[in-house]
N, C-alpha and C positions, 0 to 999 in steps of 0.2 A: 580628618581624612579617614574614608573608610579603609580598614583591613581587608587585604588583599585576597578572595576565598582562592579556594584549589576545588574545582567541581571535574568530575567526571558523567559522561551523561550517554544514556544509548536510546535508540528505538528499537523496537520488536525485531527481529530478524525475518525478515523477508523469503517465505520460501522459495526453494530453485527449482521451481518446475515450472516459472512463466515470469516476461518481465513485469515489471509494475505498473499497478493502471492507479485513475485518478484515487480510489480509494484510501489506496497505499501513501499517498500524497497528503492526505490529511495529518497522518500522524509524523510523517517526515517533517512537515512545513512548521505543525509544531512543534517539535523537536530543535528545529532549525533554529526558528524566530528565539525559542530562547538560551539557545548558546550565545547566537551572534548579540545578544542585547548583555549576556553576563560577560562575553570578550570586550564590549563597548564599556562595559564598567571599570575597564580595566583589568578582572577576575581572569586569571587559567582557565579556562573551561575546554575540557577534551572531552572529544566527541565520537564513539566507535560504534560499529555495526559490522553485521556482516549477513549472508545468505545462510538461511538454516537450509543445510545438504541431506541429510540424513532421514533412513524410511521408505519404508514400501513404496508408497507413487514414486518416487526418485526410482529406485529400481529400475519398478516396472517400465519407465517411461523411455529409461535407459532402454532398454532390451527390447522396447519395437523402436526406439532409432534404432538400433544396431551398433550402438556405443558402451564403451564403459562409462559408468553410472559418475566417477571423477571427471570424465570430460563433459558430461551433461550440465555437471555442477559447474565446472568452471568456466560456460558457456553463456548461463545464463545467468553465474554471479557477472558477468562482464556488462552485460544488458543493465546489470542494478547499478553498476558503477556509472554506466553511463547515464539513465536517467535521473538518478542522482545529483550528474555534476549540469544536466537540461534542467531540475530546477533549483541549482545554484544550494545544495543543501550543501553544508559546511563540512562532512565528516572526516574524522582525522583520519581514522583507517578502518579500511574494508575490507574483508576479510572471508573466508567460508567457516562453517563448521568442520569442515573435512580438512581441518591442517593441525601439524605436529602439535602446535601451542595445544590444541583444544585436546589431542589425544593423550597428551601427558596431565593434563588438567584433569581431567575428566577421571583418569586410572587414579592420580592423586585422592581425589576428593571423592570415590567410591572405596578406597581403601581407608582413606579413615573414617567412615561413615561407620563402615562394619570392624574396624577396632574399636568404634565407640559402641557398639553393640547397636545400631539403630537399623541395620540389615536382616533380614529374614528371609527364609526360602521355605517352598510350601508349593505343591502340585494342584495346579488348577486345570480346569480343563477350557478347550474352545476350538473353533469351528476351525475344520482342516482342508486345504482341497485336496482329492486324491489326484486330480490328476497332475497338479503341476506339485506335486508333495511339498507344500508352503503351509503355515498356519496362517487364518486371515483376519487383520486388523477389522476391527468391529466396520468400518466405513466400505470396507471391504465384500459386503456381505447385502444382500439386496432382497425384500420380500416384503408380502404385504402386512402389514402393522396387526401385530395378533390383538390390537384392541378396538380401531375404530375399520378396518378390513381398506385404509388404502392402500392401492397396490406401490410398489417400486419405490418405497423406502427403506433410508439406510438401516441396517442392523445393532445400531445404539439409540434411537433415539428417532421419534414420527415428526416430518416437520407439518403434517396436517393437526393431528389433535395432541401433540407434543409431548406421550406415551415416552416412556425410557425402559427399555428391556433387553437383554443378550440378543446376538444375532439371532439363536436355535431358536430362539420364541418366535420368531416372524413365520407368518405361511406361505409353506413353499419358500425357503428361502434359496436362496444361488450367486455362486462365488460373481462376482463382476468380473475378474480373473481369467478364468476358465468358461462360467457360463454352466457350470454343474453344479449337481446341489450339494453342500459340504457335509464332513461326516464330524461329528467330535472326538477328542482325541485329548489325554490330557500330557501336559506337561509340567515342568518344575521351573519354577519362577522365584527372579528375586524381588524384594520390596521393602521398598524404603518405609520407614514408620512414624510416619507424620504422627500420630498421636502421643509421642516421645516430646513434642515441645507446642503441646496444645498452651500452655500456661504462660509461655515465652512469648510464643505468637498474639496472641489474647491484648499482653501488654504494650507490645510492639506495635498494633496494628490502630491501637489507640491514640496514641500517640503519632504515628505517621502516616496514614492513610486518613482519605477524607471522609469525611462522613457520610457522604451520601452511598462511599463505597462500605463502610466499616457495617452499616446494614444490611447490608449481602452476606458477607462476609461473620455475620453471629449467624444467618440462618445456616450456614455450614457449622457453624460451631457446635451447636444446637444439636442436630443432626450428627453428630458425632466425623473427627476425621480419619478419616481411611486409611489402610497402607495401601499405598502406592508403587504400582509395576512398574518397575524401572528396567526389566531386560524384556524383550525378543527371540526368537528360536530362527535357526538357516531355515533359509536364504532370505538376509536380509544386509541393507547397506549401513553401514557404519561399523561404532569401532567394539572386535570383540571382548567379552568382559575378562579381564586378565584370570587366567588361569581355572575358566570355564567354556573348555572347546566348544563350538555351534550355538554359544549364548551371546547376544548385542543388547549393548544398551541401548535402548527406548530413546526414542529422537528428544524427546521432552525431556528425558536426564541432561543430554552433553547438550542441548540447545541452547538453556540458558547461562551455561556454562562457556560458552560463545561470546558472552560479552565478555567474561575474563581472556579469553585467548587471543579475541583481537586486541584488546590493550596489551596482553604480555607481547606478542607480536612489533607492537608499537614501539612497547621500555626495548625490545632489545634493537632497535634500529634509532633509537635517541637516548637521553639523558634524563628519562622519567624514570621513576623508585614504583616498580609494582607493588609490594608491601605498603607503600605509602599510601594507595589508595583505596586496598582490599585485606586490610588487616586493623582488627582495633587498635584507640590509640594513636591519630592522628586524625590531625586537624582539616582532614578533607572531607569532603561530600562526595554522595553518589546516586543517582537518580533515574528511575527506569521510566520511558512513556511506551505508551502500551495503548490497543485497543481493549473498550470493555469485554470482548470475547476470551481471554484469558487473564480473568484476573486469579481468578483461584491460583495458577502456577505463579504469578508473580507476586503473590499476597501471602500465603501459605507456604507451597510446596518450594519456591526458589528461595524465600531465605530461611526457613528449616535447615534445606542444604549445607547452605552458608554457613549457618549458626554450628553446623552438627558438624561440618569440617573444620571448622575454627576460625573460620574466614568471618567478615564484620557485616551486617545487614545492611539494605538500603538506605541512605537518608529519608527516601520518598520514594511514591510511585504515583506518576502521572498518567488518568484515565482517560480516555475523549471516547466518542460514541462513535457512530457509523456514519458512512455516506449517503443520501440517495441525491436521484438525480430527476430534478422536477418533479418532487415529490413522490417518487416509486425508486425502487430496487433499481440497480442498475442494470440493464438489459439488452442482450445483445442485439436483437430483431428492434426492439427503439434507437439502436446505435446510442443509447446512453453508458453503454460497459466502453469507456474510455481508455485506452493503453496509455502511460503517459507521455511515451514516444509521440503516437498519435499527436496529443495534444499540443504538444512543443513543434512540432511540424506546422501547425495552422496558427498559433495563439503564443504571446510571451508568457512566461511561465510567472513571472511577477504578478500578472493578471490574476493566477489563480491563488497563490500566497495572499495576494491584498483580499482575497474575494475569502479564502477562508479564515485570515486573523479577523475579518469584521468580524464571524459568526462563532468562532471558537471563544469557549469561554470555559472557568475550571472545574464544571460537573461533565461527567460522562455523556453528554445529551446529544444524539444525533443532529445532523445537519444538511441542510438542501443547500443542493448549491443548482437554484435554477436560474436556467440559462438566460431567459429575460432580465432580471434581474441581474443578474452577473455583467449585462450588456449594461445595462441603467448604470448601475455601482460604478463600475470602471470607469465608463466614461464621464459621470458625472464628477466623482470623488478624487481620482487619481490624471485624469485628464482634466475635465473643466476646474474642478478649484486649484488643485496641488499646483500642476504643471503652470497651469494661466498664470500663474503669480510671478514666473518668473518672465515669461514672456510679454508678460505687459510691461514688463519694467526693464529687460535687456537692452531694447532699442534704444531706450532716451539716454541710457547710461554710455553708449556708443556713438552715437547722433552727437550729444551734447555733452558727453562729457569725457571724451575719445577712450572709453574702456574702462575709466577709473571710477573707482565709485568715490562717492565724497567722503569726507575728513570727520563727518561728526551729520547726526540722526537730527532730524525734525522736530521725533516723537520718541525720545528712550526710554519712557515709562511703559509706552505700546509693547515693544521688545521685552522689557524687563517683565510685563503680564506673563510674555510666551516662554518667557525662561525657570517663573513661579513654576509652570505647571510641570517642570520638567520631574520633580519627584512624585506624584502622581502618576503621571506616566507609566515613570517607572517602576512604581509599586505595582501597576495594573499588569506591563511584562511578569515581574518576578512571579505575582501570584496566579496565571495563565488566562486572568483575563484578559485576551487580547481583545474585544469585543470594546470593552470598556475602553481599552489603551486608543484603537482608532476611532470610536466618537470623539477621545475628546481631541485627537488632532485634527480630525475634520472640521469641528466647531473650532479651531485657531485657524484652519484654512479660510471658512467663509468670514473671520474677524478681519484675516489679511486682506482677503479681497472687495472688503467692506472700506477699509482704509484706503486700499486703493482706488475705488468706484466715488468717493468722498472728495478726494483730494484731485481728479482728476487729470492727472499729468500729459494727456493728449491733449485738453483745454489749455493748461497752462503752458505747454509747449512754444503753441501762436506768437508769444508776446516775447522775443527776446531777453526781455528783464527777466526773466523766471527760468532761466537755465538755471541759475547753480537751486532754485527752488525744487523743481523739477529733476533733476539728480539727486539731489537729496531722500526726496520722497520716494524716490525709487531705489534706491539706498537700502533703504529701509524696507522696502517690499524684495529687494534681495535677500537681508539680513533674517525677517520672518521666513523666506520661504527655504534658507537654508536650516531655520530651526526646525522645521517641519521636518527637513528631510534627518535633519539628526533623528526624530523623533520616530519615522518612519524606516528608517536603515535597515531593522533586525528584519521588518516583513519584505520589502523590494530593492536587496542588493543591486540587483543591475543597475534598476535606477539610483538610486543613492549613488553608483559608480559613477553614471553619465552626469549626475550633477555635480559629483566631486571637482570631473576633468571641466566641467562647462564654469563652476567657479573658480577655479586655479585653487584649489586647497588638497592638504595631504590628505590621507582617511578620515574621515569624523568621526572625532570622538563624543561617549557621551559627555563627559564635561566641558567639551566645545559650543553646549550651549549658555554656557554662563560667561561667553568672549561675544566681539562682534567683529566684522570684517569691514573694517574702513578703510581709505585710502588704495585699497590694490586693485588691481583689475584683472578682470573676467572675460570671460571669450564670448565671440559673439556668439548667440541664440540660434542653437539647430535642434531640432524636433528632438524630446527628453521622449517620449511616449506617443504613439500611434494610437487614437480611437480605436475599439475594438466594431471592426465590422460586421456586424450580423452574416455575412455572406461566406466568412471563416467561420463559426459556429454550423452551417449548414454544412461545409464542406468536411469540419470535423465527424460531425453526426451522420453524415452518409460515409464518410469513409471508414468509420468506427460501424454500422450496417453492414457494409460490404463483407467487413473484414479481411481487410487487406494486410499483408504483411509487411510492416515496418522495418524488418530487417533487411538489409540486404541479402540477393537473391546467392546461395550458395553456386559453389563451383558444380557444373552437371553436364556429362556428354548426349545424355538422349532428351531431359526434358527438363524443364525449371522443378525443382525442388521445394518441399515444402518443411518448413519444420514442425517438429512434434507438438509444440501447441496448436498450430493450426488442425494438423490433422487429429489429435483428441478432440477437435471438438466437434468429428463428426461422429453420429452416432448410428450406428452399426448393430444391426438385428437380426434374427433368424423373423422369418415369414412363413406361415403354411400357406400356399395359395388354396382357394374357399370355390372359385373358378375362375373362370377366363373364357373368350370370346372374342371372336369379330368384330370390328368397330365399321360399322359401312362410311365408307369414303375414304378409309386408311388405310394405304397398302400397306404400311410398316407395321402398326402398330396392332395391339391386343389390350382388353381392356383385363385385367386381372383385380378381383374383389380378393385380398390376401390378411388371415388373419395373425396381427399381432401379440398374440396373449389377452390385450386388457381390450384391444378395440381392432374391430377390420376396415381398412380404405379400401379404397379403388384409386389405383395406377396403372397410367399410360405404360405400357415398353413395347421397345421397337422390337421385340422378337418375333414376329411374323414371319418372315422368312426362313425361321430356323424350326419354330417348333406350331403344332398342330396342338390347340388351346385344351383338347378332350384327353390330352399325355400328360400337361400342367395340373391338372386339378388333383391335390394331394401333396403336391412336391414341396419341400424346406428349399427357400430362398433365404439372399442373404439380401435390407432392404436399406436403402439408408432413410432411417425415419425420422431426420431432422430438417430434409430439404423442404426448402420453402414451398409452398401448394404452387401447382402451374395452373393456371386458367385456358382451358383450350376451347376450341369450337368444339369441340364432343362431349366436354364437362370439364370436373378440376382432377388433376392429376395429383396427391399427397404421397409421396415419398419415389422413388427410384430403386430398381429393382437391377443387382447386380450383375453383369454378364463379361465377361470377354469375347473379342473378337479377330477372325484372323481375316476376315475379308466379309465380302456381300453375304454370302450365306451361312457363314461361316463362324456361326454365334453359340455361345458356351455357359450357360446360364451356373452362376457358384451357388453350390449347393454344400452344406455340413454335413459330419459323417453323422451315423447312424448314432441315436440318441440326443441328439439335438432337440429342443422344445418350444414354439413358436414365442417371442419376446426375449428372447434369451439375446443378452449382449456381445456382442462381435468384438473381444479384444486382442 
């Protein structure tokens, strides 16, 4: 009999400025699949997350809702909770970073950091805005790449020729913020010093990370490790550093220190030992899944931490790659950038679990999840074999054998094959090849449905003498298709639920495939799984295009309200218009050539009636330069030019104050 583990397990912290779309779904699902298969073992397995709160966008995002930056957080940690529980992901507790657990955590474990001496302070300097008197995170900072001259890249890092440089190196750079150009300014910073347990790490990482990561991971070695900025300067959200006024810890400090707080959060509303599973010296596991985009923090800089507070290091850290979607980036104008609200709206969410365990597998490797194919998959794998097996065989077990299945199999070596493969299987869970795990349950599907298409039990139904033959063998294509679903449980709970209730059995266990179910009986046959309709993928895809809001519509006296994701994602600019003119045949409109910084359109606006086109030429507009092109009879109209209005003539075109510069962003 195996010994019993104690695993604790988390996924990345999801951050709260938007809820979760399909991408986020990858690492959740597998996350998911392998708790639920280590609870199927029997094993402990607790499972914690929460919303990383903390940081400049949170702020800022805060302060054009018109909220405190706490209710922003706990608005859209709520959205995480619920897409969460739309695809059935297991988590024990949910949690934010912005709660008492994490702020005592957090002071804890910066305080012994710097009794162990691994703290330093040292004045660095970086880009300031003057207007909104903020220092601005590198991402924060906007201009054209001083080496290959693209314009409207971030200030860390070119995503065209992928240049890495300080903000101040960009040309022309300018706050996103304000919209002005920053000035430098220095300050005094603290920093953690990763280089304090290069030799520790080294050993560690050998031994517990995969290989394919442990190669990334020497070229930082190589490359020597850095210290690392662990504080922030006001105005900034999060917790300040004890007993340095106007200094915050850096989101990426107390972030991953979030998974300790939602489990201490946990221990103290149950009868779990927190020592027990974040202290050396017991017998427990610990295990982070992650995307590839931050391994360094969880490979390096999180258990340094660890290590240098006294606290016990990972058992493991589980990689996976990226989404795309029909082989491209996900994208909002292809309605491929998926919510997974959205998705749960049109589609069962088991769909997408079964669709991503076939493809995940235990190297970091991207993954398409296209939609063709997602159609094919589904319906052929989880509808045509899974499901059919049991439907072929309900009837005759009801017809002719009122409910009950028979006393004893046909074929118990057939069975006995599918119960062989069960430690395979399971080996393929544990070690995250889920890829592996459902070929080979599929190849035991088409063996079931092979036995059953052989034996033909609608033929032999005809002939009276062959009832109790004919229950039997369907017996048995019960007994297969309930291994399956043992086999299957960790990826598509729901169904594993519907077939539990459709066979009259308690939860299944994984050692419930080494029994059989003879003699009881079973409810009649109602639809386990719906075909996936090509006509819900459209209606997904267009309304993921629209961009429609999945929330419900808040309370509002004068007009429906939008919330702050939505409206970030309009993009908002200053314009110099270049000219304007008369459009013959249009009493309304004016045709304006407006230039942008990097490029000039021509846009339709209705302000004819208010303004004489020979007063426009010069003036700073404000334009929205992300609406879709219009196609009119006069030409295409590219972007919308802002105005208020109080009636017919009555029009008010929003212009910036003085100093404003054409492309400058509107936030």
């Amino acid at each position: 009999m195996k010994a019993t583990r104690n695993i604790l397990v988390t996924s990345a912290l999801p951050y709260a400025n938007a809820p979760l779309h399909l991408g986020h779904m990858v690492e959740y699902t597998q996350t998911d699949v392998w708790a639920r298969f280590q609870r199927m073992q029997g094993h402990r397995c607790i499972y914690v997350c929460a919303s990383d709160a903390h940081g400049t966008p949170t702020m800022l995002r805060a302060e054009v809702a018109g909220v405190p930056p706490e209710e922003l957080v706990q608005e859209i940690a709520e959205h995480h909770r619920k897409d969460f529980e739309r695809f059935h992901v297991s988590v024990d507790n949910y949690l934010t970073t912005h709660s008492q657990e994490n702020r005592e955590l957090t002071a804890e474990i910066y305080a012994r950091l710097k009794r162990a001496g691994h703290i330093a302070k040292r004045s660095i300097e970086q880009a300031y805005d003057e207007q909104r008197q903020m220092f601005l995170p590198d991402r924060y900072v906007r201009g054209s790449c001083p080496v290959c001259k693209t314009p409207d890249q971030y200030g860390d890092s070119c995503e065209s020729c992928g240049a890495t440089y300080s903000p101040m190196d960009l040309k022309d750079p300018i706050s996103v913020v304000s919209g002005t150009r920053p000035s430098v300014r220095e300050s005094e910073h603290f920093f953690f010093q990763l280089g304090d347990f290069e030799a520790e790490l080294r050993s560690w990482v050998a031994e517990h990370i995969d290989p394919s990561i442990v190669r990334k991971l020497d070229e930082w070695f190589q490359a020597g490790l850095k210290d690392w900025d662990i504080s922030r300067d006001a105005p900034y959200f999060g917790f300040e550093i004890p007993g340095e006024p106007g200094k915050y810890f850096y989101v990426w400090f107390d972030a991953p220190i979030g998974y300790m707080a939602s489990f201490l959060n946990l221990c103290r509303r149950s009868v779990l030992d927190f020592d027990e599973f974040w202290t050396e010296g017991h017998a427990t596991e610990l295990y982070h899944f992650i995307g590839k985009d931050i391994v360094y923090f969880h490979t390096l800089f999180w258990p340094a931490v660890l290590s240098g507070a006294g606290y016990r290091k990972p058992s493991g850290v589980f990689v996976h790659g990226f989404l795309t979607v029909d082989g491209q980036k996900m994208s909002k104008s292809r309605g491929t950038f998926i919510m997974a609200s959205t998705y749960a709206r049109h589609l069962n969410p088991d769909y997408l679990r079964y669709y991503f365990a076939a493809k995940l597998g235990s190297t970091p490797d991207d993954l398409d999840l296209n939609l063709d194919d997602f159609v094919a998959r589904v319906n052929s794998d989880l509808v045509g074999k899974l499901v059919n097996i049991a439907s072929r065989c309900a009837g005759f077990v009801h017809r002719l054998g009122d409910g009950r299945l028979a006393a004893e199999l046909p074929d118990a070596p057939l069975l006995e094959s599918f119960a062989s493969e069960g430690d395979a299987i399971g080996s393929d869970y544990e070690t995250l090849n889920y890829s592996k795990a459902v070929r080979r349950i599929m190849a035991l599907a088409d063996r079931a449905n092979q036995y059953i298409d052989e034996h033909k039990p609608w033929i032999l139904a005809k002939d009276p003498a062959n009832t109790k033959r004919v229950v039997e063998v369907c017996t048995l294509g019960i007994n297969l298709f309930r291994m399956l679903i043992i086999y299957l449980k960790p990826v598509v709970p729901e169904l594993a639920a519907r077939s539990e209730a459709f066979l009259g059995v308690e939860p299944l266990q994984w050692s419930d495939a080494q029994t059989t179910l003879l003699g009881t009986r079973i409810e009649r046959f109602q639809t386990l799984l719906e075909r996936v309709d090509p006509k819900d993928i459209e209606a997904m895809i267009q309304e993921s295009r629209d961009e429609k809001v999945s929330q419900a519509p808040a309370k509002s006296d004068a007009s429906e309200q939008i919330d702050i994701d939505t409206f970030a994602r309009v993009d908002l600019r200053i314009a110099k218009v270049v000219s304007a003119s008369h459009i013959e045949g249009a009493d309304k409109l004016l045709r304006l050539e407006v230039d942008l910084g990097t490029e000039t359109r021509q846009i339709f606006s209705g302000i004819r009636s208010a303004y004489d086109p020979a007063e426009l030429e010069g003036r700073l507009v404000v334009v929205v330069a992300n609406l879709k092109p219009r196609k009119m009879r006069f030409g295409t109209s590219s972007g919308m030019v802002l105005a208020a209005s109080a009636g017919k003539n009555e029009i008010f075109l929003l212009s910036p104050d003085a100093g404003a510069e054409p492309g400058m962003k509107v936030t």
